[in-house]
C-alpha positions as CSV (number, residue, x, y, z in Angstrom):
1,X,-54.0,8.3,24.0
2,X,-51.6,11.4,24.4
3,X,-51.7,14.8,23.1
4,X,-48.7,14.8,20.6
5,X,-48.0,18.6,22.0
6,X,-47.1,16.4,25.6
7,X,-44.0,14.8,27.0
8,X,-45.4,11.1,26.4
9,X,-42.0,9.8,28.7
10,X,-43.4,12.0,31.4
11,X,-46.9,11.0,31.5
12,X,-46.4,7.3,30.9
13,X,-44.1,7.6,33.9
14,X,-46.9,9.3,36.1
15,X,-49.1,6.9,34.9
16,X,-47.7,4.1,36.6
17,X,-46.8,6.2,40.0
18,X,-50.3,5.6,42.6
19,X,-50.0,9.3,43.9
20,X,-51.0,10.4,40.6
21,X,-53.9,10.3,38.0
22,X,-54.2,11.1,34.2
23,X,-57.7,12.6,33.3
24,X,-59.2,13.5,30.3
25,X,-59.7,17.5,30.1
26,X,-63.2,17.1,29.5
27,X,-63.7,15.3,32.6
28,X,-61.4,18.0,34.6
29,X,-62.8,21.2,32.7
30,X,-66.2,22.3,31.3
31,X,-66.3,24.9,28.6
32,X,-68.6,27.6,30.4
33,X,-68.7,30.2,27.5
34,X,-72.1,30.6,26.7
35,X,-72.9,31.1,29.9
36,X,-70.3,34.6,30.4
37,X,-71.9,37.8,28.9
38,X,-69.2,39.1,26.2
39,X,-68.6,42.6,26.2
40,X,-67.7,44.3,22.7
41,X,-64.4,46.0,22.6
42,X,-65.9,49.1,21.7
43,X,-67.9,49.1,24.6
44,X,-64.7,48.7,27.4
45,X,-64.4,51.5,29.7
46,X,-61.2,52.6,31.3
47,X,-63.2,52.1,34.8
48,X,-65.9,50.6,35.8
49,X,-67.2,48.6,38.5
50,X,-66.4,45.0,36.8
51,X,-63.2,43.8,34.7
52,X,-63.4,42.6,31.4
53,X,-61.2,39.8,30.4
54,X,-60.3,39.0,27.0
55,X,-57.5,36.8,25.0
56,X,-55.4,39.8,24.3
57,X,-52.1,40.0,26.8
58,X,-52.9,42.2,29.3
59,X,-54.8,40.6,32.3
60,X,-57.9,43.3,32.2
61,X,-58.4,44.5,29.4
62,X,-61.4,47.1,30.4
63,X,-64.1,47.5,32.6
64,X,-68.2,47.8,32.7
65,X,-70.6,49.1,34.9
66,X,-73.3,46.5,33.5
67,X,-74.4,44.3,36.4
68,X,-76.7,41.7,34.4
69,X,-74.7,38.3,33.2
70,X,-72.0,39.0,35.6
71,X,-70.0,35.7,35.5
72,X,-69.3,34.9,39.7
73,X,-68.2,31.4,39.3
74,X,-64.7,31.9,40.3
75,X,-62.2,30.5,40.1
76,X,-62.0,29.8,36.2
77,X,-59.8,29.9,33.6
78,X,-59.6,31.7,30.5
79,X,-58.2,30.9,27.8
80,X,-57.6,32.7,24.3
81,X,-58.5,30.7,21.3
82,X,-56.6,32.7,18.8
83,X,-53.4,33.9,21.1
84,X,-53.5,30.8,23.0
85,X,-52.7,33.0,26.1
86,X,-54.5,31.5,29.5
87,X,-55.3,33.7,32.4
88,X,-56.2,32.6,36.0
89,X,-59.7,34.3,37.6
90,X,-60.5,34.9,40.9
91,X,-63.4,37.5,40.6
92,X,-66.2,38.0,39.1
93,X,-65.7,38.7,35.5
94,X,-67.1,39.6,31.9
95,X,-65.3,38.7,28.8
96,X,-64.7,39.7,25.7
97,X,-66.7,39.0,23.1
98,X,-63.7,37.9,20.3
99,X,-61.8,34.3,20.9
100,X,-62.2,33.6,24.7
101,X,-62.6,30.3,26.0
102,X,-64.3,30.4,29.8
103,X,-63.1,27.0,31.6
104,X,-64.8,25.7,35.2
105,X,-63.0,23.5,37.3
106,X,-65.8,20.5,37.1
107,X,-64.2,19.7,40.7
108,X,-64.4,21.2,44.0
109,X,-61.3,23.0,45.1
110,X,-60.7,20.4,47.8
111,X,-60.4,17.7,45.6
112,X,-58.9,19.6,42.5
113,X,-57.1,23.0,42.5
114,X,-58.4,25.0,39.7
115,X,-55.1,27.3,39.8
116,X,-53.1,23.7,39.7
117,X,-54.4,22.9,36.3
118,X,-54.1,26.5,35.2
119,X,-50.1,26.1,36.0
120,X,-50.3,22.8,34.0
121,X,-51.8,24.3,31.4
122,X,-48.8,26.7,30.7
123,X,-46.9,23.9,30.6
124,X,-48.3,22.4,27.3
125,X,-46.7,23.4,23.4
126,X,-49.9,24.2,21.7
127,X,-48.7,25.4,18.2
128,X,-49.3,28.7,16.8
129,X,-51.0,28.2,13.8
130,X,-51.7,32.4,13.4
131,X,-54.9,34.0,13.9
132,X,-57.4,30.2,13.8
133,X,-59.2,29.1,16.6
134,X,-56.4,26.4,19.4
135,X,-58.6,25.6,21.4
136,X,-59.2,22.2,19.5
137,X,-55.8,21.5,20.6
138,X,-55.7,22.3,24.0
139,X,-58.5,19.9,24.4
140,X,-56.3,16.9,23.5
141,X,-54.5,17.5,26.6
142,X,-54.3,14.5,28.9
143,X,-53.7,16.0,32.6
144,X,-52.1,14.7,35.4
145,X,-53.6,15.3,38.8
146,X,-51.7,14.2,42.0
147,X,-53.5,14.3,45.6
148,X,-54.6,17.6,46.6
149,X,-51.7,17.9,49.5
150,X,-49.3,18.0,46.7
151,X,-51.0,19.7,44.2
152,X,-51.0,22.9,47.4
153,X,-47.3,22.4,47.4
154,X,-46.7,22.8,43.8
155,X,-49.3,25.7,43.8
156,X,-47.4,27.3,47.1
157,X,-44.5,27.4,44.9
158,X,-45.3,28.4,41.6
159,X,-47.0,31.3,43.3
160,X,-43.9,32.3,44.8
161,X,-41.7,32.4,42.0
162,X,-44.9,34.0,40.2
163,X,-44.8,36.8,42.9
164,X,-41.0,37.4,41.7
165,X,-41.3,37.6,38.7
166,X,-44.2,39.9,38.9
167,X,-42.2,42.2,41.1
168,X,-39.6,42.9,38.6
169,X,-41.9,43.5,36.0
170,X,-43.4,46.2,37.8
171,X,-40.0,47.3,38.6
172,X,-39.3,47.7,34.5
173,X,-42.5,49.3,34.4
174,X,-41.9,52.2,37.0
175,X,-38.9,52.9,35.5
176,X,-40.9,53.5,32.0
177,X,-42.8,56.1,33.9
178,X,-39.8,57.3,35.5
179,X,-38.8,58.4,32.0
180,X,-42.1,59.5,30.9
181,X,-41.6,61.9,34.5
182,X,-38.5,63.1,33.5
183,X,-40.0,64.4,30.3
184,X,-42.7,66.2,31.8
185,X,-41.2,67.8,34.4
186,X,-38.6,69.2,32.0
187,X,-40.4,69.8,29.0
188,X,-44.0,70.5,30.7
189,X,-44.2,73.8,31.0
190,X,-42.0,75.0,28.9
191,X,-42.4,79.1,27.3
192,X,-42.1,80.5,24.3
193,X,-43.1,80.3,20.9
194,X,-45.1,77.0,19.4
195,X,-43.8,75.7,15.8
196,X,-45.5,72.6,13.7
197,X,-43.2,69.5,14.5
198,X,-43.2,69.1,10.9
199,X,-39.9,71.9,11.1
200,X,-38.4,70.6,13.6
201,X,-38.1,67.0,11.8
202,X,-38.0,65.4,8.2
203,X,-41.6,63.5,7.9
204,X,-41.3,60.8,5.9
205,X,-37.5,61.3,3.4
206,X,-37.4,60.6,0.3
207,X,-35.7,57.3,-0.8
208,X,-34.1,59.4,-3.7
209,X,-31.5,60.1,-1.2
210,X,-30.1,56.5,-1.6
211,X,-31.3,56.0,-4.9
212,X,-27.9,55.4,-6.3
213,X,-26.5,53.3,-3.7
214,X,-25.9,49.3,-4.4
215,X,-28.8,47.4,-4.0
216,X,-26.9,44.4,-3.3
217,X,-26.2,46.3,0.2
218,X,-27.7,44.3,3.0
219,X,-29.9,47.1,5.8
220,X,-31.9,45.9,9.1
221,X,-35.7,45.0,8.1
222,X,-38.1,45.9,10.5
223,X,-41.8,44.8,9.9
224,X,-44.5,46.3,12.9
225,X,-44.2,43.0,14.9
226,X,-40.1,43.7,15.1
227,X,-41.2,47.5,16.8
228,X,-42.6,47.0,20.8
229,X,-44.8,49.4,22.4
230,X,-42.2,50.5,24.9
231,X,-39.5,51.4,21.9
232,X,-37.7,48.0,21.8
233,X,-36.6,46.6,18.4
234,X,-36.1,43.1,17.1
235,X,-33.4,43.5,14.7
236,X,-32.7,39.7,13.9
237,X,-34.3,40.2,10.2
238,X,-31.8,41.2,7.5
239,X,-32.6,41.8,3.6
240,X,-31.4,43.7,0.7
241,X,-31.9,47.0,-0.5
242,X,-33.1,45.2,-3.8
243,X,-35.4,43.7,-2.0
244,X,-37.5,46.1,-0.1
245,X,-37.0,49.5,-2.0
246,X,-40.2,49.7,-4.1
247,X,-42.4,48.1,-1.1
248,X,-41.6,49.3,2.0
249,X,-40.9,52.1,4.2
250,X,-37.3,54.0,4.4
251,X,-35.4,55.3,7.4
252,X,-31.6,55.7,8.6
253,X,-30.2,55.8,12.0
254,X,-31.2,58.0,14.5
255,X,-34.9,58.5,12.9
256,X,-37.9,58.1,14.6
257,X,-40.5,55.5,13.9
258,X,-44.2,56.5,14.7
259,X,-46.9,53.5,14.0
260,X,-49.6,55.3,12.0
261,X,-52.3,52.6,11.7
262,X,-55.2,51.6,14.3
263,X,-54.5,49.9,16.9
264,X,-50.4,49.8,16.5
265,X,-50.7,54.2,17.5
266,X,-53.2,53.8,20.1
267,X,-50.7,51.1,21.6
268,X,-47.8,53.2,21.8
269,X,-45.8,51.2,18.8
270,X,-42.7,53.4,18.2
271,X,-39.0,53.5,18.4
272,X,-35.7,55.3,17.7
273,X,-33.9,53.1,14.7
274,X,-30.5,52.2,16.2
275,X,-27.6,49.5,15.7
276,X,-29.3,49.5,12.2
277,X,-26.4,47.5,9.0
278,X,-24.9,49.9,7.3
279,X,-27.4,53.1,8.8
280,X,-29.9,51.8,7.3
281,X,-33.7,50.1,7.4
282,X,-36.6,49.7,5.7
283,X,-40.1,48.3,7.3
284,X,-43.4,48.3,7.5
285,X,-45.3,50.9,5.4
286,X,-47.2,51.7,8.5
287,X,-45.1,54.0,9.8
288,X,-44.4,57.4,9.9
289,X,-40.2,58.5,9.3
290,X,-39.3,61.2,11.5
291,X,-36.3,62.5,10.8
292,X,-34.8,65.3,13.5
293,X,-33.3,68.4,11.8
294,X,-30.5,70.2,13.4
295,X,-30.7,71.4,17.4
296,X,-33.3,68.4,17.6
297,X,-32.2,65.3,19.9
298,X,-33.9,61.8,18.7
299,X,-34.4,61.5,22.1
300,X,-36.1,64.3,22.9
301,X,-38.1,63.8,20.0
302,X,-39.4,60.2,20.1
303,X,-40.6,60.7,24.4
304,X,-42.4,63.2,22.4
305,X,-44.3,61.4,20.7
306,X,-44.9,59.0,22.7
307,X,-46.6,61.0,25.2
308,X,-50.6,60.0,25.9
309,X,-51.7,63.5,25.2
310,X,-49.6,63.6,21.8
311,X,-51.6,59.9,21.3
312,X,-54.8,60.6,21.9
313,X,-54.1,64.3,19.2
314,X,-52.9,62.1,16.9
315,X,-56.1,59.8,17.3
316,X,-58.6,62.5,16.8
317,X,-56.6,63.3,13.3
318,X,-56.9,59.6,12.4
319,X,-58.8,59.3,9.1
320,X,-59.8,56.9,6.9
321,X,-62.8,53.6,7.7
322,X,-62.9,52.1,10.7
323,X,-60.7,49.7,11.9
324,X,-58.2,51.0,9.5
325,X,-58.3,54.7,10.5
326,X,-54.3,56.1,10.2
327,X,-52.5,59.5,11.5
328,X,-52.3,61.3,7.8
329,X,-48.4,63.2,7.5
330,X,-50.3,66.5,7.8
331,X,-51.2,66.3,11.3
332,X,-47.0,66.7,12.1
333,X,-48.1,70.1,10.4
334,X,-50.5,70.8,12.6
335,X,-48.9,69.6,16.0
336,X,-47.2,72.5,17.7
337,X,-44.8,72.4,20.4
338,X,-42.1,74.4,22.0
339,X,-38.7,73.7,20.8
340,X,-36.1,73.2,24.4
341,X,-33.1,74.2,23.7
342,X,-30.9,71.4,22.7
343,X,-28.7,71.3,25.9
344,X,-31.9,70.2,27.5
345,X,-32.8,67.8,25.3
346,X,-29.1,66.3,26.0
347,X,-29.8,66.2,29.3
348,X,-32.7,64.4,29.3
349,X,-31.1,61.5,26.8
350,X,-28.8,61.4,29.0
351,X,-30.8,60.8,31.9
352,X,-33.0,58.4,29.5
353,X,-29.5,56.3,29.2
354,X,-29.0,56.0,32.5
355,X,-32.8,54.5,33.1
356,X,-32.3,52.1,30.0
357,X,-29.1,50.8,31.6
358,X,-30.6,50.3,34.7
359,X,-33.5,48.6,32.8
360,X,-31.2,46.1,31.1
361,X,-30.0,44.9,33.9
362,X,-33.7,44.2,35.4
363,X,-34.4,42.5,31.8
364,X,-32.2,40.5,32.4
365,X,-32.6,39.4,36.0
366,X,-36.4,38.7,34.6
367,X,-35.2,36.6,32.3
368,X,-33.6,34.9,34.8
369,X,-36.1,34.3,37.2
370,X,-38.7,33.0,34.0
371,X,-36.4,30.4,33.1
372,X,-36.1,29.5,36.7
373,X,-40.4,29.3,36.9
374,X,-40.3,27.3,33.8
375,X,-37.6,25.0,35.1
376,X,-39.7,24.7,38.5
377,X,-43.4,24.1,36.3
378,X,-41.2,21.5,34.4
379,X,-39.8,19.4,37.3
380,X,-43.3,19.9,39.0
381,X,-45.1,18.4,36.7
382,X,-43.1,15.6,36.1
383,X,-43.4,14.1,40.1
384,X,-39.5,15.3,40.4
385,X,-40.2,18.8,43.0
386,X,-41.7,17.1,45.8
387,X,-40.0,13.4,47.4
388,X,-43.4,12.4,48.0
């Protein structure tokens, strides 16, 4: 019996080639869990002298310098039971102690490649059913194991277009902290006089500005998932003014969006609102409006804010119970900061242009190059890459 989240065509079809076999996953993979020591988030360290794997996105997510319940059993797989996000191991680990899954290869790597099923893995639609446990689904999965001479091959391969894609990403990052450069070297070390930001931007307008405009107008809608942590926005949600005026949080073009909540700030959630319908938004009451007054450059102002040292300020401000601490309006009162003068500031948003341009272009060669690894992963999987 198939997993209804599987091509059914495909695997019938390997089913009936002899260089290929269809195995259970519980007689492929063992869940090896309980047997990992899970490491509370509020124990990661920045650096340590073993990584600590978790189900959130990035590959380590911190570090310890515990030595007991070390997990050396490599390689593994990991796999996220709430963000159904699976991660390949090579090294001896910890994990998290919130939604992982730790899998073991029950086979030896010369009969079965543990990084081969981790590729076929990625291949299956588990649904996303929000923040519930998937890992009752991925164990459904039926998966289909050639001979080890071609599994190699299809590993060889994947790991090639992996390494690509990889390399741009690391290209879109430097250019990130290209920009975050540029800021410091021309802001940095700056003289003069230090001012609250709080006069050198709006925090926060009142909607009484557009009180009497129609409230059959439609404006962008921007809730915190629509806001990236490298300033991107998702603008595909429209509503009307109607519709979000008592609830949620007001800006216009050209303002700057500062997440105030835990963990959204810590992460670097912000953005400058742009291509917004009709100049204006409304979002998520999460955030903080910044709105630059005159001789300040959005620009200028939002790489400002989204500096680490201006992060971890705002983080020692935070108040409120854990888990839900916020930045309260009054620390933009108590931030100071010398005020470039505003041909500077254009300067630098112009430089910042230039970067983002060059960035688009890398976005979209990345996009590219993952829908020619998913194209490969497909046709690999399905006995079409290889003759034999």
């Amino acid at each position: 019996m198939f997993s209804k989240y599987q091509d059914k065509k495909v695997l019938r079809s390997l089913q009936k080639n002899p260089n290929w076999k269809l195995l259970k996953f519980s007689d492929v993979l063992r869940d090896e869990t309980k047997n990992a020591k899970k490491i509370k988030k509020e124990e990661y360290l920045a650096q340590g002298s073993y990584p600590i794997i978790d189900q959130g996105k990035d590959y380590i997510a911190g570090f310890t310098n515990d030595r007991e319940g070390v997990y050396d059993k490599s390689p593994l797989i990991i796999f996220g039971d709430h963000t159904r996000i699976l991660k390949y191991i090579d090294f001896p680990i910890f994990i998290g102690a919130d939604g992982v899954k730790l899998l073991k290869n029950v086979f030896s790597e010369e009969e079965v490649l543990t990084k081969y099923i981790y590729y076929y893995l990625r291949t299956v639609n588990i649904p996303d059913t929000g923040y519930n446990r998937h890992f009752k689904f991925l164990k459904e999965v039926v998966i289909p194991i050639p001979n080890i001479y071609l599994q190699k091959r299809i590993v060889f391969v994947l790991d090639k277009a992996q390494e690509f894609i990889d390399k741009r990403k690391a290209q879109i990052e430097a250019l990130d902290q290209l920009t975050q450069s540029v800021f410091l070297e021309m802001f940095g070390n700056l003289k003069g006089g230090k001012v609250p930001l709080s006069e050198l931007c709006d925090v926060n307008p009142s909607k009484k500005e557009i009180e009497n405009i129609d409230k059959e107008l439609p404006v962008t809608f921007l809730p915190m998932a629509n806001v990236s942590e490298n300033g991107e926005l998702d603008l595909s949600e429209t509503r009307l003014i109607k519709e979000v005026f008592d609830g949620f949080t007001y800006f216009r073009e050209g303002d700057v969006l500062f997440a105030k909540i835990t963990p959204c700030m810590e992460n670097g959630k912000g953005a400058i609102a742009r291509n917004l319908i009709n100049n204006i938004g409304f979002g998520s009451t999460e955030f903080h409006v910044l709105r630059p007054k005159e001789n300040v450059n959005s620009t200028w102002l939002y790489y400002l804010t989204s500096l680490q040292s201006f992060r971890k300020q705002a983080e020692a401000n935070m108040t409120g119970s854990a888990g839900q601490k916020r930045v309260p309006k009054q620390f933009f009162s108590k931030y100071k900061v010398v005020l470039p003068p505003i041909e500077l500031q254009n300067q630098f948003a112009e430089i910042v242009q230039k970067i983002q341009s060059q960035k688009e272009i890398m976005k979209k060669s990345l996009e590219e190059l993952e829908n020619n690894f998913n194209s490969l992963m497909q046709r690999a999987f399905k006995g079409e890459l290889f003759n034999d």
